[in-house]
N, C-alpha and C positions, 0 to 999 in steps of 0.2 A: 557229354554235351547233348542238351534236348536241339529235337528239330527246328524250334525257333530262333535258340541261338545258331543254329550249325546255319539257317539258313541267314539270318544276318550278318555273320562272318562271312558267309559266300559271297552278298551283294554289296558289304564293304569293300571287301578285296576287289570284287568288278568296278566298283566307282573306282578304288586306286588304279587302278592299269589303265580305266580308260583314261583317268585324268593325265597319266603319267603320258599315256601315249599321244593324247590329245595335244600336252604341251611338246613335245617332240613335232610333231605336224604343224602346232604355231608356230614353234620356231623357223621350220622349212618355209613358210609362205615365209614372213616376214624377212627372211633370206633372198627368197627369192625379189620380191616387192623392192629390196633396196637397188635390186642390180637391172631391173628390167626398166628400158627406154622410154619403152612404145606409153604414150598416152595410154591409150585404149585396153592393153594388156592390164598396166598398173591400174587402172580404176578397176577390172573385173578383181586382180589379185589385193586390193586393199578392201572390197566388199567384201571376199572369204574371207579377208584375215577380222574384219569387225565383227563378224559371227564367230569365227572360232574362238575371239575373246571371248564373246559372251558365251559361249559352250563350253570353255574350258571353266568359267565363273561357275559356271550352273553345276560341273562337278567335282570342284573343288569342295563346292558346297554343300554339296551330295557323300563327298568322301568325307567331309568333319563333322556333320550329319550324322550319318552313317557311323563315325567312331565313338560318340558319346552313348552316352546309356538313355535309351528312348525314353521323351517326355523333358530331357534336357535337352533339345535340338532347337528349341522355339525359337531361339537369335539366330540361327544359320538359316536352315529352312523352317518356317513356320508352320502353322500345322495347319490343314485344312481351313477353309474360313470360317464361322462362327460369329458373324456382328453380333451385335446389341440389336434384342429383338425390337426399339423402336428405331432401330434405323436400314433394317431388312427392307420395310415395303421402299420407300426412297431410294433404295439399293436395288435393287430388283427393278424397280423401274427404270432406272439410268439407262444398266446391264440391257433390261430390254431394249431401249431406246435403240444403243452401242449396236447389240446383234442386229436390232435392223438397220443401219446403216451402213454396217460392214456386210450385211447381206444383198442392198442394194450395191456398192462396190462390186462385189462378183460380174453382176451381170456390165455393169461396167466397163471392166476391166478386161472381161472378155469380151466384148465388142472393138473394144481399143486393142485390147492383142489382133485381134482378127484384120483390124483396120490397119496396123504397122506390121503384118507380115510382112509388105513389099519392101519397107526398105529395112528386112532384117540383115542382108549382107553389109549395106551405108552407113546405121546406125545401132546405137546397142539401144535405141528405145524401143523396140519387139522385146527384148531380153531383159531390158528393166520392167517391163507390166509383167511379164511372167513373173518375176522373182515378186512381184507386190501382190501377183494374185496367189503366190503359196502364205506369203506373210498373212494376207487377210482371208484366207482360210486359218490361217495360226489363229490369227485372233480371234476367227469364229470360233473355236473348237477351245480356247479359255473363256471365253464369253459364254458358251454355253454350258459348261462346267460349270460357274459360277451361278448360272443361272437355274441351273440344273438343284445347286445346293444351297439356295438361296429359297425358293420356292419348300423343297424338306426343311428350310425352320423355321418355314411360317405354317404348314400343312402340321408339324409338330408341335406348336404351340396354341393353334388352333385345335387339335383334336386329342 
């Protein structure tokens, strides 16, 4: 076995376990969520459990992915992006548009954190802008990937 299969074997098997174990942990929340009273507990405990959906989605997808023979994956996980070179510049623009507006959000976001510290013990609105200002760092950080390789296929096609 050459080193690029050995290492793809390696990082299939990792997708399997975490998938495996990920769905083991959805199940405990979604255990726990059915039996817990409190308003306030079950809203924190059905927010993890809507991400652990979608993280369990993201390597299940990674694990089937992962099992075909690369170049056949493009229905589960798609391959990097690649548009149609006339529809880059319009793409790129959007994308830019997207990053600055979720990069004003930041500053936002953290004023508004800053602003509902005081009533972080009375309400979970402190703890909802935190959890939106890691989201809109998410978004920053696929917004600029995109952006990032969107600009290489026009810098490519140009030169």
């Amino acid at each position: 076995m050459d080193e690029s299969n050995e290492w793809h074997a390696r990082i299939s098997h990792a997708f399997a376990v975490h998938a495996r174990d990920e769905r083991y942990v959805l199940d405990r929340y979604e255990e726990l969520a059915r039996v817990v009273t409190d308003p306030g507990t079950r809203f924190l405990i059905d927010l993890i459990v809507e991400d652990e959906h979608r993280h369990h989605g993201f390597f299940e997808r990674l694990r089937s992915s992962a099992a075909v023979t690369p170049g056949q994956d493009d229905q589960i996980v798609p391959l990097p992006p690649r548009p149609d070179l006339a529809q880059v510049p319009a793409l790129l623009e959007n994308t830019r548009r997207f990053r600055e507006a979720e990069e004003g959000d930041v500053e936002t976001l953290r004023q508004l954190e800053h602003e509902l510290r005081s009533v972080d013990d009375e309400r979970l609105w402190h703890l909802l802008v935190v959890v939106m200002q890691l989201d809109t760092e998410k978004h920053l950080r696929i917004l600029r990937y995109l952006e990032r390789r969107l600009e290489e296929e026009l810098d490519a096609a140009s030169g």
